[in-house]
N, CA and C atoms as a LAMMPS dump frame, in Angstrom:
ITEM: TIMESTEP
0
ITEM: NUMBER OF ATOMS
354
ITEM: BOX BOUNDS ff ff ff
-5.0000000000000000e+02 5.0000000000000000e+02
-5.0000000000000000e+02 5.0000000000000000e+02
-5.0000000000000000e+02 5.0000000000000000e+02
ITEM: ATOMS id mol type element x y z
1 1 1 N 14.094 422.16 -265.716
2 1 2 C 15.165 423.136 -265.667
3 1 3 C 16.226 422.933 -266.739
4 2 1 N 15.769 421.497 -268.144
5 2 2 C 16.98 421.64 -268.754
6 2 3 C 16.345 422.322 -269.836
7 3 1 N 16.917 423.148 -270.871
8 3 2 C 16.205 423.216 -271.998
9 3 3 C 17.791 423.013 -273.103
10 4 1 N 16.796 422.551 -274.522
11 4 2 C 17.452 422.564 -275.878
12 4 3 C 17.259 423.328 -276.654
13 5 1 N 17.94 424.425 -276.662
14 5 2 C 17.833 425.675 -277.835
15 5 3 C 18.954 425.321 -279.361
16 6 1 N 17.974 425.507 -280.379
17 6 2 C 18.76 425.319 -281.277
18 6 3 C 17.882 426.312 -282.314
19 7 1 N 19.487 426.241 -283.151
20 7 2 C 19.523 427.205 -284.186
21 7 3 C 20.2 426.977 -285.462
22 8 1 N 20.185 428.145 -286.638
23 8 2 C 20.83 427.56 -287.636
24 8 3 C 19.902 427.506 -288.912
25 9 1 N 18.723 426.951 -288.677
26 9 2 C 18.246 426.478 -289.721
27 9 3 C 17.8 428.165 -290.339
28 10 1 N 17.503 427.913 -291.631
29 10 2 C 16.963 428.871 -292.65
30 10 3 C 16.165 427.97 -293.96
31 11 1 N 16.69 428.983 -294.733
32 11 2 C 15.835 428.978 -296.566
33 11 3 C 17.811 429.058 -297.047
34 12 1 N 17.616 427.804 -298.168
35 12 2 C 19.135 427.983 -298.924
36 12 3 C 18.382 426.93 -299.825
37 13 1 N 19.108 427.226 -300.932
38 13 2 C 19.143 426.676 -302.809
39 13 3 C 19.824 425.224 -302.43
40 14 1 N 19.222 424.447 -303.197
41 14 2 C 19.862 422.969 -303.337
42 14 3 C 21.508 423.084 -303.888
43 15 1 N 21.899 421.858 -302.928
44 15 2 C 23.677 422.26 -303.288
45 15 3 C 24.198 423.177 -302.219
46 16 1 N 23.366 424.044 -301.41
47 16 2 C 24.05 424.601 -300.69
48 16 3 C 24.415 423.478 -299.244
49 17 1 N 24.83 424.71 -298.55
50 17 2 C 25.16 424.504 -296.951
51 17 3 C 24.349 425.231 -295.68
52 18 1 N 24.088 424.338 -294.754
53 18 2 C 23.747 425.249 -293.607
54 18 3 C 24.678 424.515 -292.194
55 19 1 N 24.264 424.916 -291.173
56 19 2 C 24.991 424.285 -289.806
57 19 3 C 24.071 425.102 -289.065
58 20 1 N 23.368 423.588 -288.461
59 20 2 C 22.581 423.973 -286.853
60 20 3 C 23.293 423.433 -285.243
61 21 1 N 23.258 424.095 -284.668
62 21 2 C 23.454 424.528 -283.42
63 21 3 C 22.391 423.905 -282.286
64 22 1 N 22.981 423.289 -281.853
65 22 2 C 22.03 422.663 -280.481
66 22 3 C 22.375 422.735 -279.08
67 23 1 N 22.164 423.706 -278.18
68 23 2 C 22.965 424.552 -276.886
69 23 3 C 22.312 423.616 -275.825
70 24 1 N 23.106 422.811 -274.922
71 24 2 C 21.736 422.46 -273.646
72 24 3 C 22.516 423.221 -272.277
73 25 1 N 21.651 423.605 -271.624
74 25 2 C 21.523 424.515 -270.45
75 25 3 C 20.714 424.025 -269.329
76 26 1 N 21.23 424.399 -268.127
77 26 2 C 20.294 423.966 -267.056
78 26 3 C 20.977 423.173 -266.062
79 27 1 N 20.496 422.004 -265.414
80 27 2 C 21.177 421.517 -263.916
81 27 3 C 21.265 420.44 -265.246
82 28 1 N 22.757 420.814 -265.28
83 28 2 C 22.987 419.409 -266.17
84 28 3 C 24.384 419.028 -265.103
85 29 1 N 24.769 417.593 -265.11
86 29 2 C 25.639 416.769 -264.51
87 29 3 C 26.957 416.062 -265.796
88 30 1 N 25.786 415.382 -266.386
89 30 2 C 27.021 415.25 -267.717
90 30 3 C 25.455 415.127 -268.66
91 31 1 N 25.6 415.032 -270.005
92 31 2 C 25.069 414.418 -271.484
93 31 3 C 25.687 413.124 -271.872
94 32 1 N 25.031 412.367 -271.968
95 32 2 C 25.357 411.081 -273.204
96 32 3 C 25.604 410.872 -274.436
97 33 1 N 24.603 410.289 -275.331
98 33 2 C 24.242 410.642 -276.565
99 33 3 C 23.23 411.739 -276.553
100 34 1 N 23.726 412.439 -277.486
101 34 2 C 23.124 414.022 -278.402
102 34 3 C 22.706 413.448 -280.077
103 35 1 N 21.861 414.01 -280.606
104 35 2 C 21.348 413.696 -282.333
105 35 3 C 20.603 414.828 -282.162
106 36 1 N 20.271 414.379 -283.73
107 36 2 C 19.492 415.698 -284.451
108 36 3 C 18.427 414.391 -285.328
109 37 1 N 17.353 414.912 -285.253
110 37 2 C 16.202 413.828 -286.104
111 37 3 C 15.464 415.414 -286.607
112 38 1 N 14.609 414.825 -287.509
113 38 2 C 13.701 415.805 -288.673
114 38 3 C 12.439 415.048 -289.094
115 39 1 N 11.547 416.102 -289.445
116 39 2 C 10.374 415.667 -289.605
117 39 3 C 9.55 416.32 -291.035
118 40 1 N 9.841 416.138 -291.65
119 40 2 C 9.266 416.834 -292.879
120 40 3 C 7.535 416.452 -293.291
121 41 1 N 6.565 417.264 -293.452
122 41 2 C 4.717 417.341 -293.559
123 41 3 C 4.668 416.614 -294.08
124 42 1 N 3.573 415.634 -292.86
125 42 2 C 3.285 414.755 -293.455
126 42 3 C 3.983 413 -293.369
127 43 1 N 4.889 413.191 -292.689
128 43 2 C 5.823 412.15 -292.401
129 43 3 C 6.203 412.067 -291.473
130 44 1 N 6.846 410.969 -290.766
131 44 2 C 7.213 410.149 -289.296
132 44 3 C 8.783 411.074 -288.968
133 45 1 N 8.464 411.668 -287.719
134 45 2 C 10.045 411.999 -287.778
135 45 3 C 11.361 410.759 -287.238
136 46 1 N 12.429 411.135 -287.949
137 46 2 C 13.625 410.252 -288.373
138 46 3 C 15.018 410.471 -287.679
139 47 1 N 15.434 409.51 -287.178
140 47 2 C 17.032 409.897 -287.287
141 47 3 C 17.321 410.788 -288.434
142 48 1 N 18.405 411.337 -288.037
143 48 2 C 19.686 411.859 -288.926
144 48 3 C 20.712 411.239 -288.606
145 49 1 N 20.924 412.049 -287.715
146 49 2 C 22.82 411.393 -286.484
147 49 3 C 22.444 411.297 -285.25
148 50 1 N 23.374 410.642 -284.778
149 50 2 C 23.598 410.593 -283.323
150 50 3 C 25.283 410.477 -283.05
151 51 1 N 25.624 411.038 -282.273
152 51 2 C 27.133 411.271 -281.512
153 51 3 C 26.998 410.747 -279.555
154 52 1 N 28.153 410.206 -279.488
155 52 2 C 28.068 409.289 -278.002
156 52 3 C 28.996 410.845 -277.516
157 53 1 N 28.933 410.246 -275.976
158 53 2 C 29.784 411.475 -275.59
159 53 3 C 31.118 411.244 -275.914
160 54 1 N 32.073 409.75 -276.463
161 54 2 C 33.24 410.086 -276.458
162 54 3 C 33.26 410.246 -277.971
163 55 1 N 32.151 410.568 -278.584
164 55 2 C 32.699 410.669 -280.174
165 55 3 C 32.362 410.157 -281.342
166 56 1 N 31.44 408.859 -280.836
167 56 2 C 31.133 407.97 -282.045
168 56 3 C 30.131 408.441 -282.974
169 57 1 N 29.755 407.983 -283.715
170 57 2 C 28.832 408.562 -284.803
171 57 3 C 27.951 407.703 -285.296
172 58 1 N 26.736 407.951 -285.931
173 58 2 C 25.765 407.135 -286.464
174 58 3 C 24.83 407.995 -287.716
175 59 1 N 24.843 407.835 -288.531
176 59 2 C 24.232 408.434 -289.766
177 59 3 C 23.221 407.906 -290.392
178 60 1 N 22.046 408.258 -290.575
179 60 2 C 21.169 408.091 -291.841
180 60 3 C 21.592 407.964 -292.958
181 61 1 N 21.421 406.756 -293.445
182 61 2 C 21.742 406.668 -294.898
183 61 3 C 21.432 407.455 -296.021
184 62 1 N 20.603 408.025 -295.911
185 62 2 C 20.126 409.396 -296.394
186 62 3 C 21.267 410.684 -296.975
187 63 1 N 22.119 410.561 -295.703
188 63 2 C 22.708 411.824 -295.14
189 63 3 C 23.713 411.731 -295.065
190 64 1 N 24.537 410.484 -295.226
191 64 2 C 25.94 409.755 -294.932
192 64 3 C 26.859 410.829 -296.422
193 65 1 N 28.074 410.99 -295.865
194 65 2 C 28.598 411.607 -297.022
195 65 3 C 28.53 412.887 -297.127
196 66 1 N 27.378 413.788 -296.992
197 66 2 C 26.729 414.799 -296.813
198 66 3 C 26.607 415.726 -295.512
199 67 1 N 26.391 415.584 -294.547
200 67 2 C 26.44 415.838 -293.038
201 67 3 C 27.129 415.246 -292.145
202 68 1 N 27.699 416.436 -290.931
203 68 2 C 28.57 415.493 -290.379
204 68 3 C 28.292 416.016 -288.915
205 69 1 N 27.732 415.64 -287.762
206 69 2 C 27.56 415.836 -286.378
207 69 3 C 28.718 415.796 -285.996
208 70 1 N 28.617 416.43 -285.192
209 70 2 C 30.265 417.14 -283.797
210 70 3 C 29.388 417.401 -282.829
211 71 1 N 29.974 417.747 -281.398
212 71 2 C 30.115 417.782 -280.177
213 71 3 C 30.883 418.978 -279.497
214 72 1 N 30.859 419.696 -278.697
215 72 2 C 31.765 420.498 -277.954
216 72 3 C 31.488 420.325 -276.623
217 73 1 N 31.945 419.089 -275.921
218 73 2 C 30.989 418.703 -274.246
219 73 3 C 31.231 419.837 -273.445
220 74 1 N 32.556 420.822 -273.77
221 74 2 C 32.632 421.907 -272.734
222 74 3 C 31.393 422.977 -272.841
223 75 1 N 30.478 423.092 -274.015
224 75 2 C 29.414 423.985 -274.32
225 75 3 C 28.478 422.956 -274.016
226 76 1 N 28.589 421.753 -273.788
227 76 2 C 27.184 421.311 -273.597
228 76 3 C 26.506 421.593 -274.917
229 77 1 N 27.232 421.374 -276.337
230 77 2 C 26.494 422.076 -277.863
231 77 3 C 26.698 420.58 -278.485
232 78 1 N 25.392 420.311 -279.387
233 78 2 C 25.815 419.389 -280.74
234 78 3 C 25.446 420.235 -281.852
235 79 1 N 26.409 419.943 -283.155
236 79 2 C 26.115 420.635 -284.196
237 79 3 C 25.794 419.673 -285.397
238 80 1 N 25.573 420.095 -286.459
239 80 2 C 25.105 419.395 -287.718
240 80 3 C 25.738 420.285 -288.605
241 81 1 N 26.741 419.615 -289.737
242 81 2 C 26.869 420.329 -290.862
243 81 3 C 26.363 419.697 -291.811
244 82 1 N 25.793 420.36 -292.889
245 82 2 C 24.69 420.13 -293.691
246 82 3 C 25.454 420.528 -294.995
247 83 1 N 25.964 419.528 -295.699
248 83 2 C 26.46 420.171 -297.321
249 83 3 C 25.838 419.64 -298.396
250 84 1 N 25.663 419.53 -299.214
251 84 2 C 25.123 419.698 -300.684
252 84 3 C 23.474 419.303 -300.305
253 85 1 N 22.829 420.115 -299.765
254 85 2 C 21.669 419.999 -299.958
255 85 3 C 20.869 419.484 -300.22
256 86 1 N 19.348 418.972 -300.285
257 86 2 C 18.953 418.675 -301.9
258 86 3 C 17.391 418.916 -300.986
259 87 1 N 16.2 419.388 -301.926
260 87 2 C 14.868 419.753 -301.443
261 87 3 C 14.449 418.267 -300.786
262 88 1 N 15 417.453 -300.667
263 88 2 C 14.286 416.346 -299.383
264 88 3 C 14.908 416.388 -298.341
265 89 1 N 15.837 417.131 -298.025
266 89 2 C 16.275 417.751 -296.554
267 89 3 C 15.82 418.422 -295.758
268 90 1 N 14.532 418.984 -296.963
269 90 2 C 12.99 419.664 -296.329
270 90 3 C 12.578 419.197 -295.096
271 91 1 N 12.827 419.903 -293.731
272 91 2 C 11.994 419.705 -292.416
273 91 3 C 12.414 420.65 -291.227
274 92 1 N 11.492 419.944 -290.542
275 92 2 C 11.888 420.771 -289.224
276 92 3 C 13.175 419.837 -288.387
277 93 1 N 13.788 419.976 -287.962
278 93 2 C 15.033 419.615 -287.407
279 93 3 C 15.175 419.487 -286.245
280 94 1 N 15.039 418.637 -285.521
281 94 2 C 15.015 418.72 -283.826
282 94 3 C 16.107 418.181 -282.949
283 95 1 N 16.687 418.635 -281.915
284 95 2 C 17.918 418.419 -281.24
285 95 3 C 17.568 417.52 -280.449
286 96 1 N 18.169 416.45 -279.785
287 96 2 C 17.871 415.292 -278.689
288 96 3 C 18.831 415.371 -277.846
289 97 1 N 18.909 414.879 -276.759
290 97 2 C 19.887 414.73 -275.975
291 97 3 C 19.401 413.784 -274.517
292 98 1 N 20.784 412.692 -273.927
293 98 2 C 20.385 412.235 -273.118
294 98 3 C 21.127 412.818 -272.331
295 99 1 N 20.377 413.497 -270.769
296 99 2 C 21.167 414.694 -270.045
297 99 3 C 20.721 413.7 -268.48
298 100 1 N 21.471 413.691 -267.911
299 100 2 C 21.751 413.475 -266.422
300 100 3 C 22.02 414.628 -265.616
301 101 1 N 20.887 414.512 -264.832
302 101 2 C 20.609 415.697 -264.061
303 101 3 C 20.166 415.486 -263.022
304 102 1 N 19.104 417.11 -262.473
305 102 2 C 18.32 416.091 -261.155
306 102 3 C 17.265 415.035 -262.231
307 103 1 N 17.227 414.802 -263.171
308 103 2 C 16.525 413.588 -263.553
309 103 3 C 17.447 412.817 -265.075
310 104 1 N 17.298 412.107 -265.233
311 104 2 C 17.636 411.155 -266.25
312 104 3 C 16.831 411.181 -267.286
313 105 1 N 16.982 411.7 -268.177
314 105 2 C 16.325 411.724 -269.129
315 105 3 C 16.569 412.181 -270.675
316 106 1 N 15.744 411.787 -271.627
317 106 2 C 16.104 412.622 -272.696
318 106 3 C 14.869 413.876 -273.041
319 107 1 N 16.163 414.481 -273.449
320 107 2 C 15.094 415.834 -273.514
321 107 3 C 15.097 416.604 -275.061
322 108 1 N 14.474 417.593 -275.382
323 108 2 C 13.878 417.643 -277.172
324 108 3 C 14.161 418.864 -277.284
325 109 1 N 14.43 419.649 -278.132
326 109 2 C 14.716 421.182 -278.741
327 109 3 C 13.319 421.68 -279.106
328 110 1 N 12.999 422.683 -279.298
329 110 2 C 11.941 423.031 -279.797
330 110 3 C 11.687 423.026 -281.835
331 111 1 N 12.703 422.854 -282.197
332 111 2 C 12.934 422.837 -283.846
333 111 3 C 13.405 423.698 -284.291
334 112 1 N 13.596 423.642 -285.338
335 112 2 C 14.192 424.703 -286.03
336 112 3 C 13.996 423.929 -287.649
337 113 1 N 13.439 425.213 -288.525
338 113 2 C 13.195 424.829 -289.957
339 113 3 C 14.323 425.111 -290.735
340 114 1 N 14.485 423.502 -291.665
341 114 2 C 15.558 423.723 -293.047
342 114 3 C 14.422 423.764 -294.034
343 115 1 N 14.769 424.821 -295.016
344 115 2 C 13.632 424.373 -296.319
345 115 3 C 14.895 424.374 -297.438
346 116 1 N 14.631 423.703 -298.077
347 116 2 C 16.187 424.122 -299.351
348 116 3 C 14.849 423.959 -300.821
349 117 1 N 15.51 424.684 -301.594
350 117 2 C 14.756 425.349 -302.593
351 117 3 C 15.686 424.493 -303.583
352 118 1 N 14.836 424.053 -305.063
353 118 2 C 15.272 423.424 -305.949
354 118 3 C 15.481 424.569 -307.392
């Protein structure tokens, strides 16, 4: 009964910007930690970020500098801002979350594709 809908991703030119959207819904009680990990063809999917519920942060070195995860616990939303691009940001993008409910658990978004063009 929980699901992770997320959104956001598209097609944008290296150097640009995007921001994805990660909504959770359902018999939720509270969330914990929320992230966003990616998986680009062909490769192991990865951290990006992770955010605690009071705020803290954790970044891929990758991505540090560049993207910045937030929280809105009253939406039950994590977001990702995504700035200067670059074509190895290439993947599918997936939302995480640890949700307390009628069960304990972490639960997965269905994806959402970044492609950035060089």
């Amino acid at each position: 009964q929980v699901q992770l809908v997320e959104s956001g991703g598209g097609l944008v030119q290296a150097g640009g910007s995007l921001r994805l959207s990660c909504a959770a819904s359902g018999s939720i009680f509270s969330i914990n930690a929320m992230g966003w990990y990616r998986q680009a063809p062909g490769k192991e999917r990865e951290l990006v970020a992770t955010i605690t519920s009071s705020g803290s942060t954790n970044y891929a070195d990758s991505v540090k500098g560049r993207f910045t995860i937030s929280r809105d616990n009253a939406k039950n939303t994590v977001y990702l801002q995504m700035n200067s691009l670059k074509p190895e940001d290439t993947a599918v993008y997936y939302c995480n979350a640890d949700i307390i409910g009628i069960l304990i658990r972490a639960y997965w978004g269905q994806g959402t594709q970044v492609t950035v063009s060089s």
